[in-house]
N, C-alpha and C positions, 0 to 999 in steps of 0.2 A: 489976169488969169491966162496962162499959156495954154496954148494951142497940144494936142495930144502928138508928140511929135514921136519918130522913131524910137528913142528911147523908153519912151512909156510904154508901147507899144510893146516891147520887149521885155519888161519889165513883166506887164499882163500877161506874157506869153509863158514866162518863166513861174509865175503865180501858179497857173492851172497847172503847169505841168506838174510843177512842185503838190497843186491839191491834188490829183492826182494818182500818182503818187502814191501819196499819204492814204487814198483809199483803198489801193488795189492794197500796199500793206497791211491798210486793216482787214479788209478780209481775205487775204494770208496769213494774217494772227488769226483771225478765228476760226478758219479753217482748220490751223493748224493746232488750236482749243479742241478742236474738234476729235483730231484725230487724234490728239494726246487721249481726250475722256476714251475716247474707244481703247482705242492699247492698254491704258489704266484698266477699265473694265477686261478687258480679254485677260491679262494679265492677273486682276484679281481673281476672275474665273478659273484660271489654269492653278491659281496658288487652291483653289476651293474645291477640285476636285483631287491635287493632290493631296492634299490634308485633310477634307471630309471623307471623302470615297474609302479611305483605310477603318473611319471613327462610322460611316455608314453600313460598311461589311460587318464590322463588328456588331455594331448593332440588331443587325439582320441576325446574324449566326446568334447572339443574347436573346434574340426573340425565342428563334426557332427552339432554342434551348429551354425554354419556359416552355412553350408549347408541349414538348414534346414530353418533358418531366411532368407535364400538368395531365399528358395524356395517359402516359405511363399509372402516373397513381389512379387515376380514374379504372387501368385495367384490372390495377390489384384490389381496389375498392369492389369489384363488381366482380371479380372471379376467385376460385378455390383454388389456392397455392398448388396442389400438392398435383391434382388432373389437369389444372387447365380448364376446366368449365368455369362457365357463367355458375354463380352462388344465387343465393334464396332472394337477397336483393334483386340481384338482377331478374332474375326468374320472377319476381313480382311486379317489375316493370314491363318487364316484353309479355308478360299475361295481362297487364293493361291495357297496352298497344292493342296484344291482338283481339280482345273482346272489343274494342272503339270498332274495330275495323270489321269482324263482322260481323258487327250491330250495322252497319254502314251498308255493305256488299249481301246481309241475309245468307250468313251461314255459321256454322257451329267450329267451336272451338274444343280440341281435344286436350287430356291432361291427365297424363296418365303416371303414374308415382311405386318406386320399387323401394322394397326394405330387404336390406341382404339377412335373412337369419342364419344364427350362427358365426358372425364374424364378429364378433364381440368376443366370443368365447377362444377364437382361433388368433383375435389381436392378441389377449390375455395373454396364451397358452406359448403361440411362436413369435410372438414382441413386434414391438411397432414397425419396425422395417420390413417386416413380412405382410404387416394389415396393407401398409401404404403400396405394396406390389400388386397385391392384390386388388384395391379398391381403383387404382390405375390401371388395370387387367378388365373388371367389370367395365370402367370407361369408357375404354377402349370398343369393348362389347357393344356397348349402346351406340356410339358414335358406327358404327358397322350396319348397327340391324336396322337406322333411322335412318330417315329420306331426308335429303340435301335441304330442306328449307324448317325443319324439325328443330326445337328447339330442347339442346340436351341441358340440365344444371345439378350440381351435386348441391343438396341442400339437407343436408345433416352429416353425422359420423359415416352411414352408416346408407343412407336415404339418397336415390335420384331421381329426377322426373324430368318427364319428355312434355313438352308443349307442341301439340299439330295443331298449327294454326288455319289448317281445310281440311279438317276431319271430315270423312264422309257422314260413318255412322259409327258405333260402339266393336260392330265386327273388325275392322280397321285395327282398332287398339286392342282388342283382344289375338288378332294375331300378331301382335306385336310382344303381348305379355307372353304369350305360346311360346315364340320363338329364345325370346330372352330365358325365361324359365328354364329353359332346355339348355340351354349354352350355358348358364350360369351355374347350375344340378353338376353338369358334367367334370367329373374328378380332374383335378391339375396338378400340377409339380413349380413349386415357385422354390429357387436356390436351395432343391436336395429337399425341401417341405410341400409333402401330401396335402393336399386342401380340397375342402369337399366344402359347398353350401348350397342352400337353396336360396330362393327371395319369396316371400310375400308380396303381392304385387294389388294396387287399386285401380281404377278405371273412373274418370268422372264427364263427363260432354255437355257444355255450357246448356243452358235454354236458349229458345228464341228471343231475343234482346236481352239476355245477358249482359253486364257492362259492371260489374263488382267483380274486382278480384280474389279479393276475400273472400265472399261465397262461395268459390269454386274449389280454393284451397281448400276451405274446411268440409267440404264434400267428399272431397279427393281423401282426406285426413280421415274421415269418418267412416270410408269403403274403406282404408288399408288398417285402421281398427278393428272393423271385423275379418278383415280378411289374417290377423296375426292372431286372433284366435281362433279361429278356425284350422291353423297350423296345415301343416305338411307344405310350404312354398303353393297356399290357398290364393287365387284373383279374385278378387270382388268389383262386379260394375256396382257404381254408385246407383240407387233409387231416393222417389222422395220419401218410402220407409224406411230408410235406413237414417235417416233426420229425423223422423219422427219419433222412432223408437230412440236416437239418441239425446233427442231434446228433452223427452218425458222421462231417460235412466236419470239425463242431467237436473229435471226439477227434484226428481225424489232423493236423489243426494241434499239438493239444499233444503230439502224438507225434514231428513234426518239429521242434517246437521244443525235446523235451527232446532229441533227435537229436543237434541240431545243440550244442546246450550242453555234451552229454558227447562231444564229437565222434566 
């Protein structure tokens, strides 16, 4: 066995240096693994937002476009083409609302309802381009004589009503019928045609916890009943005799008519 002489020596020396070496290269490869995955990922990043960011705008603006057509029908659903108000629909949701509410806060709810007389007869007579100026002229009217939180809706041919959601008391609404009456009476001129009308006008004001909407419509419905027979552009506040005497004409109708069925 020979002695570890210089050459061995050298030998070992070139070993390590060679391991060495071989490490520091490996990790410079992995280092350089390293930096490759990043550049790769940065790289796919930059290809993802050049190519998503076009197909994600898109997307956004297809949203907004849904929304906005989804909202859209929702206006025509809930309003009268021809004024712009809120319809019967809608006007029996926002009279939902506002009886929740004060049922909630302890106050009354106003609901007060116009019928134009005589515009049937002046549709008939100067034709429908003439009613529809007209019926946007009254609109108009009410949108005027009603305070900013007042809920105005055309809900018939012919029919509008005002929802005050902090009615005081019934004085309130009656100078509101006053005022409209008078504006409405007063002769006009629509493209060269004379037009004269009155309105029939009802008056209804919730009870203390009120919370049926229904109830109040057919109240409101049962004052401008009598108030159209009554004629001359007549107002009627709603009482709880004007139900009564309507509930009891309505039995004896079905009392003559089962009468008359069983003869």
């Amino acid at each position: 066995r020979l002695a570890k002489g210089p050459l061995l020596t050298g030998l070992d020396a070139v070993v390590k240096r060679k391991e060495m070496d071989a490490r520091e290269a490996i990790v410079f490869v992995r280092s350089l693994d390293q930096w490759l995955l990043i550049a790769t990922l940065m790289v796919l990043a930059a290809e993802g937002l050049f190519i998503f960011q076009p197909l994600s705008r898109k997307a956004r603006r297809a949203a907004e476009e849904v929304l906005a057509s989804n909202e859209e029908l929702r206006h025509t659903m809930r309003h009268d083409q021809l004024t712009g108000l809120p319809n019967r629909k809608y006007l029996r949701e926002f009279l939902d609302m506002s009886l929740s509410q004060a049922n909630r806060h302890d106050h009354r709810v106003g609901l007060f309802q116009l019928d134009l007389v005589g515009f049937r007869h002046l549709n008939d007579t100067r034709g429908d381009a003439v009613g529809d100026l007209v019926l946007q002229r009254v609109a108009g009217l009410i949108r005027c004589e009603t305070r900013k939180g007042d809920f105005v809706a055309r809900i018939g041919a012919d029919e509008f009503a005002v929802i005050c959601s902090m009615a005081k008391d019934v004085d309130e609404l009656e100078s509101l019928s006053a005022r409209l009456a008078t504006l409405i009476a007063e002769p006009f001129e629509i493209d060269g045609v004379k037009c004269e009308l009155r309105c029939a006008a009802a008056i209804a004001l919730s009870e203390q916890g009120e919370v049926d909407p229904l109830r109040l419509l057919k109240d409101v419905d049962i004052a401008l009943n009598s108030a159209k027979r009554k004629g001359n552009g007549a107002s009627v506040i709603f009482t709880p005799d004007l139900r009564d005497a309507f509930e009891a004409k309505e039995a004896l109708r079905e009392d003559l008519k089962r009468a008359l069925d069983e003869d």
